[in-house]
C-alpha positions in Angstrom: -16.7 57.9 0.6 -16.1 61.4 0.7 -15.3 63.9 3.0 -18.5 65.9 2.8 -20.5 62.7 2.7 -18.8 61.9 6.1 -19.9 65.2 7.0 -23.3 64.9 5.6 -24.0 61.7 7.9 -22.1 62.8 11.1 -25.0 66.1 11.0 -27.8 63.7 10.5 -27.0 61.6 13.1 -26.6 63.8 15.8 -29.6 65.3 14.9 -31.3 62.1 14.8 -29.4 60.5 18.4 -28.4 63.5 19.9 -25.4 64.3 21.3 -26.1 62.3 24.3 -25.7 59.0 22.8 -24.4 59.5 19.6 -20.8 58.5 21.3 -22.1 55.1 22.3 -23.6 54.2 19.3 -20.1 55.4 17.2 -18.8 52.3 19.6 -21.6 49.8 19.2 -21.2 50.2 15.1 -17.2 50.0 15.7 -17.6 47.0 17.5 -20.2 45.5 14.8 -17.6 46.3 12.1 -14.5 44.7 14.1 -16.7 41.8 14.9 -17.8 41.5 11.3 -14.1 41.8 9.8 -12.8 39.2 12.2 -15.2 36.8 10.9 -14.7 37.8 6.9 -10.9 37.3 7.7 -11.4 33.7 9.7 -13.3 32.8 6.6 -10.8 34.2 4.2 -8.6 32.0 6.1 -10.4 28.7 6.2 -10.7 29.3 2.6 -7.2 29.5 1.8 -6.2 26.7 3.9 -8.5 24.6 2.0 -7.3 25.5 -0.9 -3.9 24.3 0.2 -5.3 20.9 1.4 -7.0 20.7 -2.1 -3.4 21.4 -3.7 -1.6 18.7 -1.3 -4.3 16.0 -1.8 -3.5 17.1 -5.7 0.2 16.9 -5.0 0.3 13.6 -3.5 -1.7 12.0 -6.0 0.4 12.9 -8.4 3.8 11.5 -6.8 1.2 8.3 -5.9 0.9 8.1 -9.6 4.8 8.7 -11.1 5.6 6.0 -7.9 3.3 3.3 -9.0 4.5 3.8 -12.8 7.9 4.0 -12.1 7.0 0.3 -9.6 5.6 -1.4 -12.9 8.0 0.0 -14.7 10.5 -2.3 -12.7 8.3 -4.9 -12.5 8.5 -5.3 -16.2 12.0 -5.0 -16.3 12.5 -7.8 -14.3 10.8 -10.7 -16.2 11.3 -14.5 -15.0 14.2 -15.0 -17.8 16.4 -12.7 -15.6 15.7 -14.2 -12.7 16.6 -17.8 -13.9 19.7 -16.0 -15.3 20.6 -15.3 -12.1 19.3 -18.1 -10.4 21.7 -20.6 -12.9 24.8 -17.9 -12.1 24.7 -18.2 -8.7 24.1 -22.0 -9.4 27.3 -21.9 -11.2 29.2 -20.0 -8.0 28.0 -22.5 -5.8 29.5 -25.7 -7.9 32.8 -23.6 -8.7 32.9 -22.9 -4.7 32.1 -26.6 -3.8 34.7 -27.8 -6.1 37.1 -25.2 -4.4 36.6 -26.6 -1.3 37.0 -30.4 -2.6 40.0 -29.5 -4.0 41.1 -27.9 -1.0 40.0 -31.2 0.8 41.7 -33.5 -1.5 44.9 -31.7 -0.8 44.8 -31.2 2.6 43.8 -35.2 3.0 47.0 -35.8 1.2 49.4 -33.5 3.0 48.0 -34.6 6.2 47.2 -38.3 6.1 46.6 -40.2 9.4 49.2 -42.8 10.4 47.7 -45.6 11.6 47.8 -45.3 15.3 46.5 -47.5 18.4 45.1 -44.9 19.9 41.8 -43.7 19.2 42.2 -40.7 21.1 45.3 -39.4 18.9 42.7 -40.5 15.8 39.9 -38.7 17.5 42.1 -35.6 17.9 43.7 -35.2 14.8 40.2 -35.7 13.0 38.7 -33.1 14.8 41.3 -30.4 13.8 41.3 -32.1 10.0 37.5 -31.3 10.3 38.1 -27.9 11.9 40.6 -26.9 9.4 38.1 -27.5 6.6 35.4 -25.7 8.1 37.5 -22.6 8.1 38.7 -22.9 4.6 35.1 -23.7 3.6 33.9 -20.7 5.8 36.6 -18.5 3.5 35.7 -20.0 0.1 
């Protein structure tokens, strides 16, 4: 608007209200306007931030997507060959360790062979260390 249509509808409404309540009616349409702006601002505002949730809900579902890709992409990587590869080398591992310790066994039942003895006690004894040594150097192994 311009100045002289300001003007123009400042003259005609204090001919038409009067200078008595033109003052009062200046605040009622202030108040109208704030009151109208507030709302066109709220709604600006619930617009945008539903147009944020939309571009969230968008963004998600796309690293949902690239994640489940990427999960069959591993899934197909890993076929039931490979996993009876590694099943027979860790097969293998367990009879090299076994042996190991039978081996270990073997020589320790050499090196430390039980004299025959009367006493069951001194038998008893010495067993349980034999038996204790071996589970250490089977715990190691």
């Amino acid at each position: 608007m311009s100045l002289m249509e300001i003007v123009i509808i400042l003259i005609v409404a204090v001919l038409v209200l009067g200078p008595e309540k033109l003052p009062g009616t200046i605040v009622e349409i202030a108040k109208i306007l704030k009151a109208v702006k507030k709302q066109i601002n709220e709604a600006k505002s619930s617009i945008e931030n539903e147009i944020n949730i939309s571009e969230l809900k968008d963004e998600a579902r796309k690293y949902k997507e690239e994640i489940t890709k990427a999960n069959d992409s591993i899934r197909k990587k890993l076929s039931f060959e490979e996993f009876d590869e590694i099943k027979n080398t860790l097969s293998d591992f367990e009879k090299d360790a076994q042996k190991a310790v039978n081996s270990t066994i073997d020589s320790v039942n050499a090196t430390n062979e039980i004299p025959n003895s009367n006493s069951s006690d001194e038998k008893e004894e010495k067993l349980s260390k034999r038996e204790q040594f071996l589970k250490e150097k089977s715990e190691n192994v």
